[in-house]
C-alpha positions as CSV (number, residue, x, y, z in Angstrom):
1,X,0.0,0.0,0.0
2,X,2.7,1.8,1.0
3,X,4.5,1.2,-2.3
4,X,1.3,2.3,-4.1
5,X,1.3,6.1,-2.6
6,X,4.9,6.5,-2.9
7,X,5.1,6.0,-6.7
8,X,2.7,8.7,-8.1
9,X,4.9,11.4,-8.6
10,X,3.7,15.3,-8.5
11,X,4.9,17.5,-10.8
12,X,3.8,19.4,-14.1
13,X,2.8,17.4,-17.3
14,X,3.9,18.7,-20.5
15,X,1.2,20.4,-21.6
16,X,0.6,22.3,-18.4
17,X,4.2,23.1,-18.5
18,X,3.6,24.1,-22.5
19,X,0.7,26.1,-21.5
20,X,2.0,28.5,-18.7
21,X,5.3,28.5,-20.9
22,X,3.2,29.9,-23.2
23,X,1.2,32.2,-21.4
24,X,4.8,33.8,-20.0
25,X,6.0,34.2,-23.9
26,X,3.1,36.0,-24.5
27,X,3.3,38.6,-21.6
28,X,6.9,39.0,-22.4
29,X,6.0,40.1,-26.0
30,X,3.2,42.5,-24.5
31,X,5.7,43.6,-22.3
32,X,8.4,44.1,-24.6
33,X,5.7,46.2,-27.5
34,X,4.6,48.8,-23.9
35,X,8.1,48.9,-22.5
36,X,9.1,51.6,-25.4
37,X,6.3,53.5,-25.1
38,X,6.7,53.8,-21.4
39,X,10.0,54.9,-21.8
40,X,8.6,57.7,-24.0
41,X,6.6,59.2,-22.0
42,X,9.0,59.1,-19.4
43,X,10.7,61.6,-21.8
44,X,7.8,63.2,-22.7
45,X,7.6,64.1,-18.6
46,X,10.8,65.5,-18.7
47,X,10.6,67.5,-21.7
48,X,7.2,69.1,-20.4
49,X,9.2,70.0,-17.3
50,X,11.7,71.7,-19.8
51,X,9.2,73.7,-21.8
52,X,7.4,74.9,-18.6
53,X,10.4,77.2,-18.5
54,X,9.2,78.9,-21.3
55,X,7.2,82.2,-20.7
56,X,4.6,82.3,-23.6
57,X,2.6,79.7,-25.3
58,X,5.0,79.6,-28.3
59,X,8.0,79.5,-26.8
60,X,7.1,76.8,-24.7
61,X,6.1,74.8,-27.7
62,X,8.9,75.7,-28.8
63,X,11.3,74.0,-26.7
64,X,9.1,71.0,-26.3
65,X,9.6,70.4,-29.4
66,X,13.3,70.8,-29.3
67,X,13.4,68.4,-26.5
68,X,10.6,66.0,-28.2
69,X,13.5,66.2,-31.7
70,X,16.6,65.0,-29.4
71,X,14.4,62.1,-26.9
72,X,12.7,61.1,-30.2
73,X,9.3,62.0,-28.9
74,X,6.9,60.9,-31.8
75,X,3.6,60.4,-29.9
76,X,2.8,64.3,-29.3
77,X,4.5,67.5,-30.7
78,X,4.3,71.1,-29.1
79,X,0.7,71.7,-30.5
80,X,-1.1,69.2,-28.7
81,X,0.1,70.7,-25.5
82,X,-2.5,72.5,-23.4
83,X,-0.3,75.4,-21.9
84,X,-1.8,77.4,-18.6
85,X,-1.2,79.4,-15.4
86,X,-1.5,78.7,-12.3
87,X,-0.3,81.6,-10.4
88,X,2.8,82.7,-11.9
89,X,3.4,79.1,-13.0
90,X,3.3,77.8,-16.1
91,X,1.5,74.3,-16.6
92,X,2.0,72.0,-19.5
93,X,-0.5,69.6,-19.4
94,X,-0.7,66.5,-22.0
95,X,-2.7,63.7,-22.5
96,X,-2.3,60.8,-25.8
97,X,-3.1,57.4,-26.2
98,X,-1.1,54.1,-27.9
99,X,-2.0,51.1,-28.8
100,X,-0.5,48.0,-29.5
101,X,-1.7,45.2,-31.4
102,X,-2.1,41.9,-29.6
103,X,-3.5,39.3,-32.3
104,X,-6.6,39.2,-34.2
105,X,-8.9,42.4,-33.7
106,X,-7.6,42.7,-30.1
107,X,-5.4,46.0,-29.0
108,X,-3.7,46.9,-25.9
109,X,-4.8,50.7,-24.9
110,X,-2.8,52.8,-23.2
111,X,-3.6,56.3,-21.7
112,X,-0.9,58.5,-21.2
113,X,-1.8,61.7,-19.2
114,X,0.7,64.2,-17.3
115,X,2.1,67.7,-16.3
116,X,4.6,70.1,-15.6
117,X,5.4,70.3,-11.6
């Protein structure tokens, strides 16, 4: 009886192990398609924070898109910028979207909103 118990092993079968193998490949791809675009609007953050400098609505475009030329910013340029005061602040406020084509008719959305500190 003893004997009996012992011998059935635990462990993954093949095709569970194919399946969650998979499954991981498949978020890794995901992963790999957002991981630029998170990295751009990482630089879009930074280049906001730059153009906030600026003290009219032009020139703050302007050097957004001085910044947006040397990070390679290609999701938004200096005229989709919404440019404001708060006090004696200047805001730079943007919002975009991406997506990323997962198979078939299904997309990956991504909403990118930020501002100027």
């Amino acid at each position: 009886m003893k004997d009996q118990l012992n011998s059935r092993e635990g462990g993954f079968s093949l095709l569970g192990m194919l399946f969650v193998v998979g499954i991981l490949a498949s978020l890794g791809v995901l992963g790999a398609q957002a991981f630029p675009t998170v990295l751009e609007y990482q630089a879009a953050l930074k280049a906001v924070q730059k153009a906030s400098a600026g003290n009219t609505v032009g020139e703050v475009k302007q050097i957004f898109d001085k910044a947006a030329q040397i990070d390679d910013i290609n999701a938004i340029s200096g005229k989709d910028l919404e440019v404001t005061k708060e006090g004696d602040k200047v805001v730079v406020k943007f919002a975009y979207n991406k997506e990323i084509h997962m198979f078939g008719p299904a997309y990956l959305l991504l909403k990118y909103v930020g501002r100027s500190k």
